[in-house]
C-alpha positions in Angstrom: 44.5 95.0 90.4 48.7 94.0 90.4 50.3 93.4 93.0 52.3 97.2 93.5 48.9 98.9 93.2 48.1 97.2 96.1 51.2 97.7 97.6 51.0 101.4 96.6 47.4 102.0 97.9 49.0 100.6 101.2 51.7 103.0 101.4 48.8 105.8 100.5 47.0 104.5 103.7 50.5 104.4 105.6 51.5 107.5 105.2 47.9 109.0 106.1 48.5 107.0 109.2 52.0 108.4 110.1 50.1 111.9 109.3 48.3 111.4 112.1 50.9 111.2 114.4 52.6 114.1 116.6 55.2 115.5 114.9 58.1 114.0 117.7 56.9 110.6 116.1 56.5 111.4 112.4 60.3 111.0 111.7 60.9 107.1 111.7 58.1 106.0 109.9 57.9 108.8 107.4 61.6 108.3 106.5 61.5 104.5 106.1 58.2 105.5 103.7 60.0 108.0 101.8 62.9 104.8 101.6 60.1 102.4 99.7 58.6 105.0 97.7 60.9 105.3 94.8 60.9 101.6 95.0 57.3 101.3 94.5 57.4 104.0 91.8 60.1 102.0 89.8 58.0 98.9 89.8 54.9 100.8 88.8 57.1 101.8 86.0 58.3 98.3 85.2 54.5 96.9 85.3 52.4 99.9 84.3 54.4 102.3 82.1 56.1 105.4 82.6 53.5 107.3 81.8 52.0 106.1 85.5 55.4 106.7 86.9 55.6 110.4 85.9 52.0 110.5 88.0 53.0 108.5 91.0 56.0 111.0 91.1 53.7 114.4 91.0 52.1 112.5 93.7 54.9 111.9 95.9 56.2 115.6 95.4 52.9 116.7 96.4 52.8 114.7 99.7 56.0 115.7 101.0 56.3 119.0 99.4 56.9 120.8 102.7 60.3 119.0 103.5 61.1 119.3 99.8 60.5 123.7 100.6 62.6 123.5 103.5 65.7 121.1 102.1 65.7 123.5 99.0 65.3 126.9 101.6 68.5 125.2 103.9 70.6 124.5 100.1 69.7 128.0 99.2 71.2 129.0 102.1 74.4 127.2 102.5 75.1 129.0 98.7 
């Protein structure tokens, strides 16, 4: 297994952690998380195709696809 697979299953088991956490304490970690991610997505990219990009992206949207809801409900309503 490479090197950003690892490094991706990492962040998988990161984020479950941060999950875990109340919501008060959820903020730091999960926004220094969402910081790497594209990162890691890039260099699976680079290593493993694009093809694995376009998955490791579906991914991410599903994982934080409640904040993605609520930052397109608060553009929706600033238009």
């Amino acid at each position: 297994m490479s090197l950003v697979l690892i490094l991706s299953c990492l962040w998988v088991i990161a984020s479950s952690i941060v999950a875990f956490l109340p919501m008060r304490s959820q903020f730091i970690p999960g926004l220094a998380l969402l910081l790497v991610a594209p990162l890691l997505i890039i260099w699976i990219g680079m290593v493993h195709g694009w093809i694995w990009t376009g998955v490791a992206i579906l991914a991410l949207a599903s994982m934080f696809r409640r904040p993605l809801w609520a930052v397109l409900r608060q553009i929706r309503a600033a238009s």
